[in-house]
C-alpha positions as CSV (number, residue, x, y, z in Angstrom):
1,X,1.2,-20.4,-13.3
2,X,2.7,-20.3,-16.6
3,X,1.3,-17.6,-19.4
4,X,-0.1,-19.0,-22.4
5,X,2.7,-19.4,-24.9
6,X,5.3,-20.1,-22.1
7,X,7.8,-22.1,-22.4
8,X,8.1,-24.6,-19.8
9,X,11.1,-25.1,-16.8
10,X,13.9,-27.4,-17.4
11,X,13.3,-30.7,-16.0
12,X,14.8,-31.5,-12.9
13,X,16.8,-34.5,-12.7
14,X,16.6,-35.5,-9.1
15,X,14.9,-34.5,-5.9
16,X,16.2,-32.5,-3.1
17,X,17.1,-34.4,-0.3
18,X,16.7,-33.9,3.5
19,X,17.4,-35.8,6.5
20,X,14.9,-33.6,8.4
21,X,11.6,-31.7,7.3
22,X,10.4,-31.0,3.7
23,X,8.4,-28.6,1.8
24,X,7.1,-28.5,-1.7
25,X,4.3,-26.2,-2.9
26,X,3.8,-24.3,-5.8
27,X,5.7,-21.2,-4.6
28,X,9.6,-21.2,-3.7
29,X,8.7,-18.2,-0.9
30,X,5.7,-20.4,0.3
31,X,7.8,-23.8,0.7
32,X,10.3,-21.5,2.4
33,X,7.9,-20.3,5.1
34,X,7.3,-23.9,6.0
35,X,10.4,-25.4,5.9
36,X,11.1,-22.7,8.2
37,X,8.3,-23.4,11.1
38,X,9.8,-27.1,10.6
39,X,13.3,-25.9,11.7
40,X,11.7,-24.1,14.7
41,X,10.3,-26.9,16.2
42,X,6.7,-27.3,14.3
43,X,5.6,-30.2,13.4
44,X,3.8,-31.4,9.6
45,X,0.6,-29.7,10.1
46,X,2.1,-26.5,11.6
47,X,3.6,-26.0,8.5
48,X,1.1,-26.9,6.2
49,X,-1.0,-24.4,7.6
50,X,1.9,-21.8,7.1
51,X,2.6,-22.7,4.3
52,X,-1.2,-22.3,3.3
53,X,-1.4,-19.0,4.5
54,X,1.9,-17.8,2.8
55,X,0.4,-19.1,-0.8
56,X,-2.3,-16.7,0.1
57,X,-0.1,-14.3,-0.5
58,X,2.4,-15.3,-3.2
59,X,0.2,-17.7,-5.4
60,X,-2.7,-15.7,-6.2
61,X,-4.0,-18.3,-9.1
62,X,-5.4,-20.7,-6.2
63,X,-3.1,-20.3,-3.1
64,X,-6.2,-18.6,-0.9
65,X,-8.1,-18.2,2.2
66,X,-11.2,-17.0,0.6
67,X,-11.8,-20.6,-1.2
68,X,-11.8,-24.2,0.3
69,X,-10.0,-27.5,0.3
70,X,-9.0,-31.0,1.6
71,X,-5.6,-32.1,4.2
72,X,-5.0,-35.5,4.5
73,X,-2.4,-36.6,7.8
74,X,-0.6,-39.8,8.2
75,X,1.0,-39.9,12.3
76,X,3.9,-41.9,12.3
77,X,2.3,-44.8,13.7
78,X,0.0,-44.9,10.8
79,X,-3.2,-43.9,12.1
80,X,-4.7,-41.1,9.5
81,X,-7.1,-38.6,9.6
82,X,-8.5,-36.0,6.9
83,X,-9.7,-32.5,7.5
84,X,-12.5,-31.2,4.7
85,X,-12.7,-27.5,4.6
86,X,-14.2,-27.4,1.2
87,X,-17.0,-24.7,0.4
88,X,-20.7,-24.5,1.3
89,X,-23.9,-23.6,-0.7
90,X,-25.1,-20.3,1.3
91,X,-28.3,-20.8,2.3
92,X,-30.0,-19.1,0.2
93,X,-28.8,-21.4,-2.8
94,X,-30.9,-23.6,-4.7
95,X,-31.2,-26.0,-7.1
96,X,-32.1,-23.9,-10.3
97,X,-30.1,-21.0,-8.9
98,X,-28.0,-21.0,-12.5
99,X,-31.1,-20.2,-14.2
100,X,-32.0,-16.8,-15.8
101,X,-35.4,-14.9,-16.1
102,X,-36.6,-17.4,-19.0
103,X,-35.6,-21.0,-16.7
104,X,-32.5,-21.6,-19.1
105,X,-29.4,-22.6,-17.6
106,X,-26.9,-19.7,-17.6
107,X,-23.3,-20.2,-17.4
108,X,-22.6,-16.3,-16.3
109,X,-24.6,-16.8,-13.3
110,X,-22.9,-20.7,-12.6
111,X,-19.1,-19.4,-12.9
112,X,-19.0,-16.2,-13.6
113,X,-21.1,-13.8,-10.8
114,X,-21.5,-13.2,-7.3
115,X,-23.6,-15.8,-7.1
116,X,-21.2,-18.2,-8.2
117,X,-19.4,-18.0,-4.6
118,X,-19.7,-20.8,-1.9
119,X,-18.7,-19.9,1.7
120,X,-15.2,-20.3,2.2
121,X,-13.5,-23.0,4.1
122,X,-9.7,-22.5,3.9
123,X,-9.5,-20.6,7.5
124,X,-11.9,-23.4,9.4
125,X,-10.0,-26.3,7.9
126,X,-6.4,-24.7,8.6
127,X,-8.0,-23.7,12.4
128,X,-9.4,-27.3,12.9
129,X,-6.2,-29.1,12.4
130,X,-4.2,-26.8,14.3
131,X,-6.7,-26.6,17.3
132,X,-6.5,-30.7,16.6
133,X,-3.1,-31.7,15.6
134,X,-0.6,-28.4,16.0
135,X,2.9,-28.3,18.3
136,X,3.5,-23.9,17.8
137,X,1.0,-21.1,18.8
138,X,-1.2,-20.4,15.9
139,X,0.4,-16.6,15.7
140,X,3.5,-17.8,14.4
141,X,1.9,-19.6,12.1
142,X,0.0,-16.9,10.6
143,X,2.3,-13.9,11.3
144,X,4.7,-14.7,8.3
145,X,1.8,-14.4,5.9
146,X,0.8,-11.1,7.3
147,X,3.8,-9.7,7.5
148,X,4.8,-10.6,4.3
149,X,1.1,-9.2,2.6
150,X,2.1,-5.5,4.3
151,X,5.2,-5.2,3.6
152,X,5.7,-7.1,0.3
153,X,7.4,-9.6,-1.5
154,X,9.5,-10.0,-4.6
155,X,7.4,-11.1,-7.4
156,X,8.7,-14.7,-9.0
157,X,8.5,-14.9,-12.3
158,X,5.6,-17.3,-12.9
159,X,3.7,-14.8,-11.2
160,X,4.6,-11.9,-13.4
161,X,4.2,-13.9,-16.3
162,X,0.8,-14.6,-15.1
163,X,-0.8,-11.2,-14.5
164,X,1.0,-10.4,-17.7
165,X,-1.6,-12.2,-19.3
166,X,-3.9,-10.4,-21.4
167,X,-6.5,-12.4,-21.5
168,X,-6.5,-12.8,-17.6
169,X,-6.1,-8.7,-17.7
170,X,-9.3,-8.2,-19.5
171,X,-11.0,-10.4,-17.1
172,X,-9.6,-9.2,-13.7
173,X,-10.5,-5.5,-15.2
174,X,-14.2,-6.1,-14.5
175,X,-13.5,-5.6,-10.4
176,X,-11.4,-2.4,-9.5
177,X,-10.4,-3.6,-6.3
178,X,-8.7,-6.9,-8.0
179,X,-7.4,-4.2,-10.4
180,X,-6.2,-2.0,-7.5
181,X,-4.5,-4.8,-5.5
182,X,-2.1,-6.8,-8.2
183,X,-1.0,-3.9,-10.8
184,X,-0.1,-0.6,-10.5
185,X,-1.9,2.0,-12.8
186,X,-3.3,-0.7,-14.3
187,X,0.2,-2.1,-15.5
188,X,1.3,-6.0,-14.3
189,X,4.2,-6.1,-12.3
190,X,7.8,-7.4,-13.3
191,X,9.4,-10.2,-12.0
192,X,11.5,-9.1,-8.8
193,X,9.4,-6.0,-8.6
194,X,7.9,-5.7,-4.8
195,X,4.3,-6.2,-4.4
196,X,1.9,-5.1,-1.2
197,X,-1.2,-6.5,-0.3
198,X,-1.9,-3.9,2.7
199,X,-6.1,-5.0,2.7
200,X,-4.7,-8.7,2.5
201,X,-2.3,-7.9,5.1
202,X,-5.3,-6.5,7.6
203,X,-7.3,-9.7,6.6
204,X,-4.1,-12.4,8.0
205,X,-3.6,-9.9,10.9
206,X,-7.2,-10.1,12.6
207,X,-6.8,-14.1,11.2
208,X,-3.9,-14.3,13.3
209,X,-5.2,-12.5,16.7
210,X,-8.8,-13.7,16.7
211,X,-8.4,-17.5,14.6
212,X,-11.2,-18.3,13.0
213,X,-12.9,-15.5,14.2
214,X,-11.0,-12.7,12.2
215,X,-12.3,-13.8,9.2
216,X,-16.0,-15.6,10.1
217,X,-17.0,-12.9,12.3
218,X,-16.0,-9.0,12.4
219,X,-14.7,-6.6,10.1
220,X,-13.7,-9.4,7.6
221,X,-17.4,-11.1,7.6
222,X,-18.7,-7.2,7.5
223,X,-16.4,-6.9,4.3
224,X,-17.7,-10.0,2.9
225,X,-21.0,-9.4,3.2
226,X,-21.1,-6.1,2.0
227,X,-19.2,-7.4,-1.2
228,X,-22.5,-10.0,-1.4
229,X,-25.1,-7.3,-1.4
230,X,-23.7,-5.0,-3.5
231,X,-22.9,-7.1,-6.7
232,X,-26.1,-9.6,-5.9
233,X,-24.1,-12.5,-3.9
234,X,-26.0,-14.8,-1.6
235,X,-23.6,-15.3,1.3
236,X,-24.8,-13.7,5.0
237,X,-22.9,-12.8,8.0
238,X,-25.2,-16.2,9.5
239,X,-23.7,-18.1,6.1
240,X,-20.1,-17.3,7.7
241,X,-21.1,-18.2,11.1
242,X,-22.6,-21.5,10.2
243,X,-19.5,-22.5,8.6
244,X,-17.8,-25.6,9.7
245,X,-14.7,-27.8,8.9
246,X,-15.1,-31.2,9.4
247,X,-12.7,-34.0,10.0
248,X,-13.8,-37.4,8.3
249,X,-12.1,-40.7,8.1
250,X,-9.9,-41.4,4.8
251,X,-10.4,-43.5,2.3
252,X,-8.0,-46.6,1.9
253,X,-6.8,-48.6,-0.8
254,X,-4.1,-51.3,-1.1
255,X,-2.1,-51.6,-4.5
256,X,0.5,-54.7,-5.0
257,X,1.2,-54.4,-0.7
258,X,1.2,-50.7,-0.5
259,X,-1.5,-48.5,1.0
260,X,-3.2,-46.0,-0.3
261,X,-4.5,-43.5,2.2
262,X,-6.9,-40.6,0.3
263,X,-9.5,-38.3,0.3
264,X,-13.4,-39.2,0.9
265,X,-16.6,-37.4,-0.6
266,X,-17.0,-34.8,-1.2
267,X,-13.9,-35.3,-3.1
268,X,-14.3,-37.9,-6.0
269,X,-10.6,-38.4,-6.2
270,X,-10.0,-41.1,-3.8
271,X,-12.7,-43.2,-4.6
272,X,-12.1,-42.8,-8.1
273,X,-8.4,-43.7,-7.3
274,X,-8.9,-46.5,-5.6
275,X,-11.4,-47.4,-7.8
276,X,-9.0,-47.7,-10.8
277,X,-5.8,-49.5,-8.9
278,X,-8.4,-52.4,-7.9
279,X,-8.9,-52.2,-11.9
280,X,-4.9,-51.7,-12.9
281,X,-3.9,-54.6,-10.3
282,X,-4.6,-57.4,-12.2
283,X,-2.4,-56.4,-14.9
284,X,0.8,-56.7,-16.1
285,X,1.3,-52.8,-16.1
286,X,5.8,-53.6,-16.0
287,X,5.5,-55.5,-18.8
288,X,3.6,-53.4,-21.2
289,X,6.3,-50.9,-20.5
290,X,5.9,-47.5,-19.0
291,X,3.3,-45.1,-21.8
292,X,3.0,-47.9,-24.2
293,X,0.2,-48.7,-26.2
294,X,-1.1,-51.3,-24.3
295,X,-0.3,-49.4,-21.0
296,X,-2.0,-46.0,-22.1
297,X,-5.4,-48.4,-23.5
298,X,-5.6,-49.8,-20.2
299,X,-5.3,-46.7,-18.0
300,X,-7.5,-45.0,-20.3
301,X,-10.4,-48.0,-19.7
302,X,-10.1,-48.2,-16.3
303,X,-10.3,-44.0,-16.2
304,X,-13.3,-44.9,-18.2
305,X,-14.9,-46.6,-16.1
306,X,-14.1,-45.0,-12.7
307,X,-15.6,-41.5,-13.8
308,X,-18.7,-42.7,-14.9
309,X,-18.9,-44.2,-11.5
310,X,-18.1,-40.5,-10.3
311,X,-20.7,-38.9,-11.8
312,X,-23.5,-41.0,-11.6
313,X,-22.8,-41.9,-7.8
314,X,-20.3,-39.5,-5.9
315,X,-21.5,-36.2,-4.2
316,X,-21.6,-34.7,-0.5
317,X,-22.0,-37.6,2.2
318,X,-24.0,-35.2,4.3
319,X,-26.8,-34.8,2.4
320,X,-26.5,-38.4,-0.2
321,X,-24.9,-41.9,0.8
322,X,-22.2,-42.7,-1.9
323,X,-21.4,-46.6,-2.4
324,X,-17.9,-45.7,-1.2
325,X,-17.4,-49.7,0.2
326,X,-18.9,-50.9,-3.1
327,X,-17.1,-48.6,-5.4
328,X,-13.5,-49.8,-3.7
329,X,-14.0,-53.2,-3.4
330,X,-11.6,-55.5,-4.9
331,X,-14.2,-57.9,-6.5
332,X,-16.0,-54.5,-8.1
333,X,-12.6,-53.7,-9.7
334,X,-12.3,-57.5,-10.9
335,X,-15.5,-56.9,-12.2
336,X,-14.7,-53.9,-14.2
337,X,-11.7,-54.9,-15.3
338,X,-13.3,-58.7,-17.3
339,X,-14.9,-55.6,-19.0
340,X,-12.2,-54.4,-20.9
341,X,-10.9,-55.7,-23.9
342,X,-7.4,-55.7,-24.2
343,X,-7.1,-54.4,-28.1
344,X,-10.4,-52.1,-28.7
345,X,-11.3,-48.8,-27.0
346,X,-14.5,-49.4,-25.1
347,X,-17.6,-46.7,-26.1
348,X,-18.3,-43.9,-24.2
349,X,-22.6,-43.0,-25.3
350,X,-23.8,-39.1,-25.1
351,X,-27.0,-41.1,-23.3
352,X,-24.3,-42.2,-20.2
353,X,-24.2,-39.5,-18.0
354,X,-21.2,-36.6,-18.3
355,X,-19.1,-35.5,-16.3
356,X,-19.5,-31.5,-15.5
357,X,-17.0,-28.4,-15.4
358,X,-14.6,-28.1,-12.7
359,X,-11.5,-25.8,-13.6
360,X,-7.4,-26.8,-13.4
361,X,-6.3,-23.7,-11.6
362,X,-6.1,-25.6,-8.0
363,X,-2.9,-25.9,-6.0
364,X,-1.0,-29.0,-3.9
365,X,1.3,-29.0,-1.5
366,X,3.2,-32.1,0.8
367,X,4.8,-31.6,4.3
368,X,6.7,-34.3,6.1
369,X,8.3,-33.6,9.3
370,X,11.2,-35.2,11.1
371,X,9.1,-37.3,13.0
372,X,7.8,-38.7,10.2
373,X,4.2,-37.0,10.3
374,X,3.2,-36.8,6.5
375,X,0.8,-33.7,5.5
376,X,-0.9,-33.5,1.8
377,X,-3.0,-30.6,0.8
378,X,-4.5,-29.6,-1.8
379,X,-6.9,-26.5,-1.8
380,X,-8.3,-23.9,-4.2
381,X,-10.6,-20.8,-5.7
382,X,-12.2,-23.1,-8.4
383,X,-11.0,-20.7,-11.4
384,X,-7.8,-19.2,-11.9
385,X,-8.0,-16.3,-9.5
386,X,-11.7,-17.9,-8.3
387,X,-14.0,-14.9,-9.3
388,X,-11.3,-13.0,-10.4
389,X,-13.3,-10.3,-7.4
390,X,-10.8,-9.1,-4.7
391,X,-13.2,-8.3,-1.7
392,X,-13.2,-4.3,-1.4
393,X,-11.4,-3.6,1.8
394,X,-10.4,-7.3,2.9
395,X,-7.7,-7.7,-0.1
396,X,-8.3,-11.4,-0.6
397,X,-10.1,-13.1,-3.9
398,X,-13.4,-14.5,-3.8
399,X,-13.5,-18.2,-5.1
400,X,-16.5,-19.4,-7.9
401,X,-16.6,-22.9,-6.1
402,X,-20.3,-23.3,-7.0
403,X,-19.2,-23.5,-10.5
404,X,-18.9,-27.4,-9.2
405,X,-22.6,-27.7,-8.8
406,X,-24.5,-29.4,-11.3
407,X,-25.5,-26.4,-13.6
408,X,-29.4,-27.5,-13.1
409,X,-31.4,-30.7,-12.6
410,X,-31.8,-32.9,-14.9
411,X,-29.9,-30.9,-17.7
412,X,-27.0,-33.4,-19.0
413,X,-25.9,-32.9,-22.6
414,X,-23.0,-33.9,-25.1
415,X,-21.1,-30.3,-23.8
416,X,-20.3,-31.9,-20.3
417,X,-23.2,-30.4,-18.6
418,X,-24.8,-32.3,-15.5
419,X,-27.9,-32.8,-13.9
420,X,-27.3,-35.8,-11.6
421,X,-28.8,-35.7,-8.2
422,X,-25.8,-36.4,-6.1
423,X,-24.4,-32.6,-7.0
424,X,-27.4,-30.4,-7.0
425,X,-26.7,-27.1,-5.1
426,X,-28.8,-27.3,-1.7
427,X,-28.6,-24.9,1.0
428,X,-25.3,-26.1,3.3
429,X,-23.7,-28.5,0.6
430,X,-20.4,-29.3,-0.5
431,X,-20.1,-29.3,-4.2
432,X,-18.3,-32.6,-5.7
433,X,-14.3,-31.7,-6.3
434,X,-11.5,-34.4,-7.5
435,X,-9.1,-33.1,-5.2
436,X,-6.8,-35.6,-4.4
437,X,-4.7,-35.0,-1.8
438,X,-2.8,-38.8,-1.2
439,X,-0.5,-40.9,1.1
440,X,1.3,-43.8,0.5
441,X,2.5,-46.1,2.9
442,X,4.0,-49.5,3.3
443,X,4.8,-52.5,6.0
444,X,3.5,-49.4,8.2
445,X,6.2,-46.8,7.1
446,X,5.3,-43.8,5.2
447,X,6.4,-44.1,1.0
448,X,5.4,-40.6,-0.5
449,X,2.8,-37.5,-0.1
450,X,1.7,-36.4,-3.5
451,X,-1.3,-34.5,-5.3
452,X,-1.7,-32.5,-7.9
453,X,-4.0,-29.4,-9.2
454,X,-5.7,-29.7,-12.4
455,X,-9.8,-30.2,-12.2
456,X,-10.8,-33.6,-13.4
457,X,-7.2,-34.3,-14.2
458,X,-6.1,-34.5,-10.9
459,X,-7.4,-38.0,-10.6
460,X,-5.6,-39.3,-13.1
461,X,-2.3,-37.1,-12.7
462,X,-2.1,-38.5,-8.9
463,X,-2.8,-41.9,-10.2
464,X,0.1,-41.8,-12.5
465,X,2.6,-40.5,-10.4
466,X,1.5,-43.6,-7.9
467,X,1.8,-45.5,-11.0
468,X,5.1,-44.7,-11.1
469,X,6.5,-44.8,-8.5
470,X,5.2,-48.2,-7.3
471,X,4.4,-50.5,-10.8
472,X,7.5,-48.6,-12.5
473,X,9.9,-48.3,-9.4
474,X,11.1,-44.7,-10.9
475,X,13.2,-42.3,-8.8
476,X,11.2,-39.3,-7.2
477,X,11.8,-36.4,-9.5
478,X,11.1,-38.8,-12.7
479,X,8.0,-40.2,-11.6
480,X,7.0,-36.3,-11.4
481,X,8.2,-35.3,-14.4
482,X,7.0,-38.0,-16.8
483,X,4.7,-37.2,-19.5
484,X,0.4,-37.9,-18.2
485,X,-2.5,-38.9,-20.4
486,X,-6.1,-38.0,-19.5
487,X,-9.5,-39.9,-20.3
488,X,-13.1,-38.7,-18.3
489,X,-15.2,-41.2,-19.9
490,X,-17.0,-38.1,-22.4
491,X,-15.6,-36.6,-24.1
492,X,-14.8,-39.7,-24.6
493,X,-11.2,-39.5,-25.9
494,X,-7.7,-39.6,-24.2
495,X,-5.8,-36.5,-23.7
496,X,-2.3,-36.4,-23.9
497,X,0.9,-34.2,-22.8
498,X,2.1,-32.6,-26.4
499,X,5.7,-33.9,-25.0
500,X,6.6,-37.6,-24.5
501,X,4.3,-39.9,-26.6
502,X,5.3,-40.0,-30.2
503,X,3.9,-40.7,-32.8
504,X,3.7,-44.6,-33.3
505,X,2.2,-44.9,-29.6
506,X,-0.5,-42.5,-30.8
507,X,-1.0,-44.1,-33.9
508,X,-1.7,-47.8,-32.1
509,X,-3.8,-45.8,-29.8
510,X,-6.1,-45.2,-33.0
511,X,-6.0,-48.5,-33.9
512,X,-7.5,-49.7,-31.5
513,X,-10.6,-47.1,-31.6
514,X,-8.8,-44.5,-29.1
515,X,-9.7,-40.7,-30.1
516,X,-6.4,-39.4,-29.3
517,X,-5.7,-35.4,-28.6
518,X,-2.7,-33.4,-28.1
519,X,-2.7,-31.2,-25.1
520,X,-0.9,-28.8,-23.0
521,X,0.7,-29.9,-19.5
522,X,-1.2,-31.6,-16.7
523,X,-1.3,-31.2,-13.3
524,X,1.8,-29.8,-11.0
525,X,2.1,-32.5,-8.6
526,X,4.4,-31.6,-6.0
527,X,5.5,-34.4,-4.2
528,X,8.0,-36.2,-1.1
529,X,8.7,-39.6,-1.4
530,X,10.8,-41.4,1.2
531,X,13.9,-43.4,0.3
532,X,13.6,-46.6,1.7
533,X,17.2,-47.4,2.4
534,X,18.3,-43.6,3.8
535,X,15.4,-42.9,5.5
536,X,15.8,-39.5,3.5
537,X,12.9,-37.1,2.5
538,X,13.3,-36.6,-1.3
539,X,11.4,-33.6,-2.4
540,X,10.0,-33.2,-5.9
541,X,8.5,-29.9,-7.2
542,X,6.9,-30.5,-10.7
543,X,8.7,-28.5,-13.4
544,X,5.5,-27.1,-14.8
545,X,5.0,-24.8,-12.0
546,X,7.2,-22.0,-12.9
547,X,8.0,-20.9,-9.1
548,X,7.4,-23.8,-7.5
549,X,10.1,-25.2,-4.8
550,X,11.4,-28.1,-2.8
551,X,13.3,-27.2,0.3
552,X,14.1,-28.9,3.6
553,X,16.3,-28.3,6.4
């Protein structure tokens, strides 16, 4: 969570290797809590929900359990499963609930207010797959988290830098409790300072005794709701009790021999995935050399292409029925790909439909076990902080998940405004997320766990570090660290990193009818890949996450 203005970490060279377990998450003190259920006898998903719980704590910016998310699981044997634990519409939501007095869409109300919260799914999900697929008691798992919340931890440096922030200062000011919780007198915190979370501390502790309970029911759901009423939220106690994590099968692709094992609606991001490797397959992606011209053109048309599939098609399966076969078919990506021509930027009209806002503060993380079980994760408050509103008395921040509704029906303009009827809010429904959490796999062993945080970029970061380590055979840490490009069909121009594509790539971009922007750092994709010929878990924290860490044991 770097501060504006920041200057990035060095870059890694190589991955940290490990015979045995790995961790990598956004948080050095987080990975650490994992690795250490893994040397104690857990297996994959025991530590991924330890690990989930500890980012909680020390990752503020999107590590949570008042927000929502997606696990994906590959068993050794190479059967798969996915847990989705991503936010709910209360339901009392509807969907013109963005709209003020006059019927004008309001973007206060959409991202920026009470109402702006979903139900939270993070506890459920993490619940589900232990009560499914976990080896240790669930207090153990839990118990670091809490005791770490009440008695404090040493705050990394990416953190400090963070709530140094100014800008994020001013916004967190507008909730005392938020204000109470992470400075002191009003004044951030310096790196190595300790900081106590006693309220979020409580929270983890009744989490831990009770499960799900602790937080869906009791003094945390009385906290909740009274934090609803008072500043005009929708979400009941009966919301909270209604709330259910649900376990769906993934969605599979195969690229050039290797499967691709990812996340289904009400993520976009596997579909969308898949959607573009059926595309990229076809061509000769080696031999237009890694970021060239040609390379970048084609990525960018086939990202194109995929999210205007997204938004006119993808939402929650429970409530619409996404073309999911359709969309990854092989002959559909044939057919999009005779679409493109190979040396002129394809249009992207303001009368197509647009894609709407989803923010980049997320979080990823990837746990693989001895055994072999692979673990990807990726979950989030929406927002930076979510709401930025620290529940008075429970000590954990409130996501704005709704934000990733369509702002109102009908309403989609040039800004990146929606009104597509796939995302509507409805009472009960997941909003649409590009979460991305992925497995790869090959000849029935396991290749590499990897996602990424970022909003729409996640997509097309994840895609890219598959990219590379598949079509461009690079070693772990590189394929992490390699410069990414972004293109969401409208705006309709490619964003890339302001480091690694110079000028006379950019330039022949132009040329052939590309609008090309310079951007700041995308995605933080912390990843494991597998070395084929050690049997060796290589693990690969992204260097744009300040406090991020690899470690295994």
């Amino acid at each position: 969570m770097p501060a504006l203005g920041a200057q990035p970490a060095p870059k890694p060279a190589s991955a940290v290797e490990s015979a045995n377990g790995m961790v990598v998450s956004a948080s050095t003190i987080a990975s650490q809590v994992g690795r250490d259920v893994l040397a104690n006898g857990g297996n994959a998903v025991d530590a991924a929900i330890a690990t989930g719980f500890a980012l909680a704590v020390t990752y503020p910016t999107a590590g949570n359990i008042g927000g929502g998310g997606f696990m994906v699981i590959r068993f050794p044997d190479g059967r798969a499963t996915t847990i989705d634990f991503r936010e709910r519409a209360p339901v009392a939501a509807t969907p013109s609930m963005f709209t003020d007095s006059t019927g004008n869409y309001s973007a206060r109300l959409h991202h920026g207010s009470h109402k702006a919260v979903g139900v939270p799914g993070t506890v459920a999900g993490f619940d589900l797959a232990h009560q499914k697929y976990g080896k240790v008691t669930w207090a153990k798992l839990v118990d670091p988290a809490a005791r770490m919340a009440d008695t404090g931890f040493m705050v990394p440096v990416g953190l400090a830098a963070s709530l140094g922030s100014p800008r994020l200062q001013e916004r967190l000011a507008a909730y005392p409790a938020t204000m109470a919780a992470y400075y002191r007198a009003g004044k951030p915190y310096a790196a190595g300072e300790r900081m106590v979370l006693s309220d979020l501390g409580n929270t983890l502790s009744r989490i831990r005794d009770l499960r799900r309970d602790g937080f869906y029911k009791g003094t945390t759901a009385h906290l909740i709701t009274a934090e609803m009423r008072k500043n005009g939220g929708l979400i009941t106690e009966q919301d909270l009790l209604a709330y259910e994590a649900k376990e769906r099968a993934p969605v599979r692709g195969i690229f050039k021999g290797y499967d691709v094992i990812t996340m289904p609606p009400p993520s976009s991001g596997g579909v969308a995935m898949i959607e573009m490797l059926n595309i990229l397959e076809g061509l000769d992606l080696k031999g237009a050399g890694h970021n060239s011209p040609q390379y970048v053109h084609w990525l960018a048309e086939s990202m194109r292409r995929a999210f205007r599939d997204r938004a006119i098609h993808l939402g929650d399966p429970d409530f619409t029925k996404p073309p999911v076969d359709r969309l990854t078919s092989k002959a559909y990506g044939t057919r999009l790909r005779s679409t493109i021509d190979a040396n002129k930027a394809s249009p992207s009209s303001p009368a197509d439909v647009t894609q709407g806002y989803e923010s980049d503060e997320t979080t990823h993380y990837s746990v693989v076990d001895k055994d072999g079980l692979a673990v990807s994760v990726t979950y989030t408050l929406e927002a930076g902080y979510g709401l930025g509103a620290v529940v008075e008395g429970a000590g954990f921040l409130l996501n704005n998940e709704m934000g990733d509704f369509n702002g109102k029906p009908g309403l989609t303009d040039s800004t990146g405004l929606i009104g597509t009827a796939p995302n509507v809010a409805s009472p009960g429904k997941r909003m649409l997320s590009s979460m991305s959490p992925t497995i790869v796999a090959k000849d029935g062993k396991l290749v590499a766990v990897v996602g990424s945080p970022g909003g729409r970029t996640i997509i097309n970061t994840v895609l890219q570090v598959v990219l590379n380590l598949i079509a461009f055979d690079m070693p772990a840490q590189l394929a992490v660290n390699a410069p990414r490009l972004h293109h969401q069909w409208l705006p309709n121009a490619i964003t890339v990193e302001r480091e690694g594509f110079d000028a006379a790539t950019l330039d022949a971009l132009r040329a052939k009818g590309h609008v090309v922007r310079i951007g700041s750092q995308q995605g933080t994709a912390h990843s494991i890949v597998i070395d084929a010929r050690t049997g060796k878990k290589l693990g690969a924290a992204d260097p744009r996450d300040r406090d991020a860490g690899a470690i295994g044991h």
